[in-house]
SERO-4910 file (N, C-alpha, C, O; in steps of 0.05 Angstrom, whole numbers):
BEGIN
 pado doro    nc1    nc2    nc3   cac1   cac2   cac3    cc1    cc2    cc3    oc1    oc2    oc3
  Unk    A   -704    214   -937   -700    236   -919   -722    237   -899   -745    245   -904
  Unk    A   -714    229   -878   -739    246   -853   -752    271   -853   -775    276   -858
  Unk    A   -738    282   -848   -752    313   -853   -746    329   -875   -723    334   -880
  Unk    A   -762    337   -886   -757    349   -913   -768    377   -914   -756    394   -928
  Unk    A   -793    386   -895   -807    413   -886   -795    429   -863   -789    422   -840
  Unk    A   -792    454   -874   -791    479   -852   -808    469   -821   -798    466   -799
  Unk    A   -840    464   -831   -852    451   -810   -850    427   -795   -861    425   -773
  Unk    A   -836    409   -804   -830    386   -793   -805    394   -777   -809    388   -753
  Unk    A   -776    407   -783   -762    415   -755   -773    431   -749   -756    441   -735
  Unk    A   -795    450   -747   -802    469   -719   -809    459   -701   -803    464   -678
  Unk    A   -834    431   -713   -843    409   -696   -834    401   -682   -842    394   -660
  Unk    A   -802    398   -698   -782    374   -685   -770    391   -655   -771    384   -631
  Unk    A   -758    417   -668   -750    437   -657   -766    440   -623   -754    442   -601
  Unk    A   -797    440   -627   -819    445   -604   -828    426   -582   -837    431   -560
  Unk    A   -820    393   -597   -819    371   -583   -792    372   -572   -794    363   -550
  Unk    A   -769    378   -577   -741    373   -559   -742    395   -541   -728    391   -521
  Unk    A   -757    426   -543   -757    443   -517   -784    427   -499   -779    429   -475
  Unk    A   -800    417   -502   -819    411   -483   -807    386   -468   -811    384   -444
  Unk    A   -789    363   -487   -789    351   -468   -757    356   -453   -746    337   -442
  Unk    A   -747    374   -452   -725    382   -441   -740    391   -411   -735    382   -389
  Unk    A   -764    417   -419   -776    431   -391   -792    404   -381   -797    408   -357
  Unk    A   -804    377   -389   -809    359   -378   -794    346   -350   -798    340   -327
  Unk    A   -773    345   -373   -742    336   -348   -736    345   -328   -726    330   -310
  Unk    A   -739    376   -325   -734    391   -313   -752    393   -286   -745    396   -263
  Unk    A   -779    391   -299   -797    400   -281   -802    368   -264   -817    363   -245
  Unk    A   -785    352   -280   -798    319   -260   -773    314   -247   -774    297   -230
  Unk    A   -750    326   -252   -722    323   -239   -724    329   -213   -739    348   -211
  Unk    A   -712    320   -186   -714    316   -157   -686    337   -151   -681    348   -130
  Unk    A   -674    337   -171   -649    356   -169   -631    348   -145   -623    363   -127
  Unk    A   -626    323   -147   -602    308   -132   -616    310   -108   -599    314    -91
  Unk    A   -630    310   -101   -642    312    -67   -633    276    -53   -615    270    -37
  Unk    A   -654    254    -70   -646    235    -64   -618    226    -64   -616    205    -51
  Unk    A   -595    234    -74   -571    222    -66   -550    244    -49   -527    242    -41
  Unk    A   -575    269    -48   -554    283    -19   -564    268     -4   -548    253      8
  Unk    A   -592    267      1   -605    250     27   -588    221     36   -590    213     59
  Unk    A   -573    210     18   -574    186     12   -543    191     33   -538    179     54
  Unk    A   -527    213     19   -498    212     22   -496    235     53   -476    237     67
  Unk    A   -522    247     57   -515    259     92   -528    234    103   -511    226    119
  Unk    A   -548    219    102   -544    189    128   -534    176    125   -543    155    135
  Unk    A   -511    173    112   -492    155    109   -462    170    122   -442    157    129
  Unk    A   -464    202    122   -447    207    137   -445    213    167   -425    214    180
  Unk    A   -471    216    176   -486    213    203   -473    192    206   -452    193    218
  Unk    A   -481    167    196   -476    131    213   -448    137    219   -439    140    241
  Unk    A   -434    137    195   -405    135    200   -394    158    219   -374    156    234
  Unk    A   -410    179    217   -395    198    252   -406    187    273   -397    196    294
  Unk    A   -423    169    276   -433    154    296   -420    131    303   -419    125    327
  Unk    A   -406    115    284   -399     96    290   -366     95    301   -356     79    317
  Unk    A   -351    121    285   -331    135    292   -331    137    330   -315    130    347
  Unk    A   -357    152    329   -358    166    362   -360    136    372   -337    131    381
  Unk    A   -371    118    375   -369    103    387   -341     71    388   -334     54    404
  Unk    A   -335     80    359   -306     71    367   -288     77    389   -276     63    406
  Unk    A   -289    108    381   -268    126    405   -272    117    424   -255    104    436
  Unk    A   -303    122    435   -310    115    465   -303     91    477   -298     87    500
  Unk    A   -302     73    453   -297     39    466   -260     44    459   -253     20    461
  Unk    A   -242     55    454   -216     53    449   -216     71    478   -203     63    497
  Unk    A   -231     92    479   -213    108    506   -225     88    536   -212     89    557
  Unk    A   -244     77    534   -258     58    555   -229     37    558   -219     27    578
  Unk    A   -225     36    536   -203      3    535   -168     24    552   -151     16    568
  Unk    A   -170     40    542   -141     54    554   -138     63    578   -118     66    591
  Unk    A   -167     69    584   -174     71    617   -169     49    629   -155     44    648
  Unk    A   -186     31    612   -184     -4    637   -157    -14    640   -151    -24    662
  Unk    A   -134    -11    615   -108    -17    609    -91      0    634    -79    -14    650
  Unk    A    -90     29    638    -87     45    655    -86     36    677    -66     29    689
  Unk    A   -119     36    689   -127     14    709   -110     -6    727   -105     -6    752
  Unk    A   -103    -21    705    -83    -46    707    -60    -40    708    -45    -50    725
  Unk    A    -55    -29    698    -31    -13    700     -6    -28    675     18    -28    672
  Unk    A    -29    -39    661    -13    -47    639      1    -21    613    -14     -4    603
  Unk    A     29    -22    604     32     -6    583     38    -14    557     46    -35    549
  Unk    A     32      7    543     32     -6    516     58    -21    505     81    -13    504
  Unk    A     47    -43    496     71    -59    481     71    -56    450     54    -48    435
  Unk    A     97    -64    444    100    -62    412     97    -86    410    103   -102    428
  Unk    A     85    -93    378     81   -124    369     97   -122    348     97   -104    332
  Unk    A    118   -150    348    133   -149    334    121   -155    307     97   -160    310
  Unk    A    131   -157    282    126   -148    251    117   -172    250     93   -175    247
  Unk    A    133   -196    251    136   -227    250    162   -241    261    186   -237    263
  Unk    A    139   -260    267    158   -284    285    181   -290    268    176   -286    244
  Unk    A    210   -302    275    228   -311    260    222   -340    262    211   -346    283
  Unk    A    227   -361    243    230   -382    239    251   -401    269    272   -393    278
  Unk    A    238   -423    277    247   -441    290    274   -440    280    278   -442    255
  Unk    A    297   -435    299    323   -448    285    342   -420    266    364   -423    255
  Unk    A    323   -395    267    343   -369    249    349   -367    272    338   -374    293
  Unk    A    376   -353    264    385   -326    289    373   -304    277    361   -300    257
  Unk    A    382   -289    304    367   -266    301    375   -245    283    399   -239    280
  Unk    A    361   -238    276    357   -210    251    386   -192    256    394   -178    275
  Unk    A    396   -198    233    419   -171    224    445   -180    238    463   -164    233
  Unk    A    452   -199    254    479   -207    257    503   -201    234    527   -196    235
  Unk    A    477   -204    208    502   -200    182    509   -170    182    532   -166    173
  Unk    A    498   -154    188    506   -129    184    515   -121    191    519   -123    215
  Unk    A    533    -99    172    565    -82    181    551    -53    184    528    -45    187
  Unk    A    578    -43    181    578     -4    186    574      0    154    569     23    147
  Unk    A    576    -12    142    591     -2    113    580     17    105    560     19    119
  Unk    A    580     40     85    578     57     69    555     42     51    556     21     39
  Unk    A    533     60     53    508     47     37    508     55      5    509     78     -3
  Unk    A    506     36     -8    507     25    -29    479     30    -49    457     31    -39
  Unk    A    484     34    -78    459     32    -96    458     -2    -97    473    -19   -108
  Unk    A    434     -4    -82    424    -32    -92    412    -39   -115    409    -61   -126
  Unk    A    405    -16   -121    381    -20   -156    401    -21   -170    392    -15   -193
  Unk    A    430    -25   -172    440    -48   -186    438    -59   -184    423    -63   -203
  Unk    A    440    -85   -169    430   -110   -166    410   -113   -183    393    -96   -180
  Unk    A    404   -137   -207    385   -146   -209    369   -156   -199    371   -172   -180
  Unk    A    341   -146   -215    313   -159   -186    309   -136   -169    291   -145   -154
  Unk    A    314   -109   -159    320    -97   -137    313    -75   -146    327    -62   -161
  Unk    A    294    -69   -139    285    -38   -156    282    -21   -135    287    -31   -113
  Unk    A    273     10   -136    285     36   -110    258     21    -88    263     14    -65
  Unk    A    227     18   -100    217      5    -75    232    -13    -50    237     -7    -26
  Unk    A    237    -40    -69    250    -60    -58    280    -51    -37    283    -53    -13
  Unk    A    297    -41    -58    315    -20    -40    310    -10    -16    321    -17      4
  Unk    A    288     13    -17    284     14      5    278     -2     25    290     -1     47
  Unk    A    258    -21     20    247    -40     37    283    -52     57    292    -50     80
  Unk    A    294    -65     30    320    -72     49    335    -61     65    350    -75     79
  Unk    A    337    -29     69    340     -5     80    338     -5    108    352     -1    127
  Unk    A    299    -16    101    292    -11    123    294    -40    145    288    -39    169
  Unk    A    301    -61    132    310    -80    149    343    -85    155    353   -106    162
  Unk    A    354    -61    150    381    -56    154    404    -64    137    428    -65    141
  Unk    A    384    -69    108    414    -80     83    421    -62     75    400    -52     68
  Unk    A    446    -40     68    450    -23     63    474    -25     43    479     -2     35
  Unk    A    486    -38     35    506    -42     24    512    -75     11    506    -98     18
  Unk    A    528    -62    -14    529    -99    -22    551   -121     -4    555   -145     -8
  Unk    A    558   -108     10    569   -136     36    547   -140     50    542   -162     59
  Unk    A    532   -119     55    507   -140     78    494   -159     58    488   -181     68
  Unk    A    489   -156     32    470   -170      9    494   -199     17    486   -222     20
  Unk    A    514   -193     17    540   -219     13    535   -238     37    531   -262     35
  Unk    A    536   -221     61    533   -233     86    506   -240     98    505   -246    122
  Unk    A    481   -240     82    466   -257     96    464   -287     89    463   -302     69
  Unk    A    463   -290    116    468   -322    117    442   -337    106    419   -329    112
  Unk    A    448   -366     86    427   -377     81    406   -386    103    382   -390     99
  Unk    A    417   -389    123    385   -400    142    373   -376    150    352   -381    161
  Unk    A    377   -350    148    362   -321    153    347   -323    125    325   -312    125
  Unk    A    355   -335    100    342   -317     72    315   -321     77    304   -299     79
  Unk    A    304   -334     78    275   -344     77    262   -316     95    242   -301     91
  Unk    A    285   -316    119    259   -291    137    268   -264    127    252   -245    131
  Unk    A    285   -261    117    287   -239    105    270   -229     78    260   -207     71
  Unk    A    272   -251     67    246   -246     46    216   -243     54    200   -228     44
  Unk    A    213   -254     67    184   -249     84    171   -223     87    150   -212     82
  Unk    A    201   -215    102    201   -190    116    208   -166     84    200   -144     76
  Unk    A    216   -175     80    208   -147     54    193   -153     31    192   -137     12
  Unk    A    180   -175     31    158   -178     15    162   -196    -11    143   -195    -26
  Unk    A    179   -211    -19    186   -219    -43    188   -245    -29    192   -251     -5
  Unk    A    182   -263    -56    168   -295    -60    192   -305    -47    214   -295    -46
  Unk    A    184   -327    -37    216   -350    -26    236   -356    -49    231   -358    -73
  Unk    A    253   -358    -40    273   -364    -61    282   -352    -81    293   -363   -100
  Unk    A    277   -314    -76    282   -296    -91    303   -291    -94    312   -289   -117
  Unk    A    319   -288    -71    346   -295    -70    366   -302    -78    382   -285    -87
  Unk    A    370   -328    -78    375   -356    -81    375   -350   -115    395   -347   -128
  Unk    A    346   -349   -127    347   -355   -155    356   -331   -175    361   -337   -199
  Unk    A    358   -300   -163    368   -276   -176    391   -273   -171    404   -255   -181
  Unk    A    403   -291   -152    432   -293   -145    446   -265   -136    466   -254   -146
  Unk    A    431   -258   -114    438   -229    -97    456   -222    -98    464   -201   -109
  Unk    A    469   -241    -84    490   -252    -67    523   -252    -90    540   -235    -85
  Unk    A    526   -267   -108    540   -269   -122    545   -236   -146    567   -230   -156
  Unk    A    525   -224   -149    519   -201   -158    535   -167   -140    548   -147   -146
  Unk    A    521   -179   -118    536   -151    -93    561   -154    -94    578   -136    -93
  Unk    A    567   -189    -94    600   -188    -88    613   -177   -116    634   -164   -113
  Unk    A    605   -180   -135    619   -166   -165    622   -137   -171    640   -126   -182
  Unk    A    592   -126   -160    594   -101   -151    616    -85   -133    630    -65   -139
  Unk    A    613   -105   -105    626    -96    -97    662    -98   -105    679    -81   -100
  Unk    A    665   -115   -114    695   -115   -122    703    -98   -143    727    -98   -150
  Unk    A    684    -81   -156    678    -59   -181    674    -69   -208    678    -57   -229
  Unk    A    663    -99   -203    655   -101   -236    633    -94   -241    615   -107   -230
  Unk    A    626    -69   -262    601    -63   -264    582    -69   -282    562    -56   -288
  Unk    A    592    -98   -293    576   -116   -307    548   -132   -299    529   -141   -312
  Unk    A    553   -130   -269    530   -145   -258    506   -134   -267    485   -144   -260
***
């Protein structure tokens, strides 16, 4: 047993308040990492302000010129695709998260490149698949190997086995 005397924890007791008010009294009380965390927010409003200044300098000189703003397209299409969405109809939009492989992210994603239904999934043409996958984010040959295509059309004909 360590301590076995009344006097030995008062001891013990008198050494853990002293060095507690030790701590206390040598503690900086966060000073160094406010200091640390207001010049570090100074730089960054500095470096902010001088962003601005060099973006509104650049929209003046653009102005100037009399150039206007252009949109940059997402990505280039491949040598040799036609162009984006020829396959697409009017149709009545469709739960794609049937489809296997096709979850509400992905869904949307195709949404937003205009697949909306399992005839557009039917009608894109193999020399578009590659840029279409690109364009919503999934590996080459995603397609092709989850068999989209053959899936929408089962759907769509009402088998809901797919």
């Amino acid at each position: 047993m360590l301590f076995t005397t009344p006097t030995q924890y008062a001891v013990l007791a008198l050494l853990l308040v002293a060095g507690w008010l030790f701590g206390l009294a040598s503690h900086p009380g966060g000073r160094k990492w406010r200091d640390r965390y207001e010049a570090e927010r100074e730089a960054h409003a500095a470096y902010r302000d001088q962003a601005d200044a060099r973006i509104d300098a650049l929209e003046r000189e653009n102005a100037a010129l009399g150039h206007a703003r252009v949109a940059v397209p997402a990505a280039a299409l491949p040598m040799g695709a036609p162009a984006r969405g020829p396959w697409l109809g009017a149709g009545d939009d469709d739960d794609l998260t049937r489809i296997r492989g096709i979850d509400a992210m992905l869904a949307n994603r195709l949404r937003a490149a205009g697949i909306r239904s399992f005839a557009d999934i039917e009608a894109i043409p193999a020399n578009a698949e590659t840029a279409l996958e690109r364009e919503i984010g999934v590996p080459d040959g995603t397609i092709g190997e989850q068999r989209w295509r053959a899936l929408a059309r089962m759907l769509r004909e009402g088998n809901a086995a797919a």
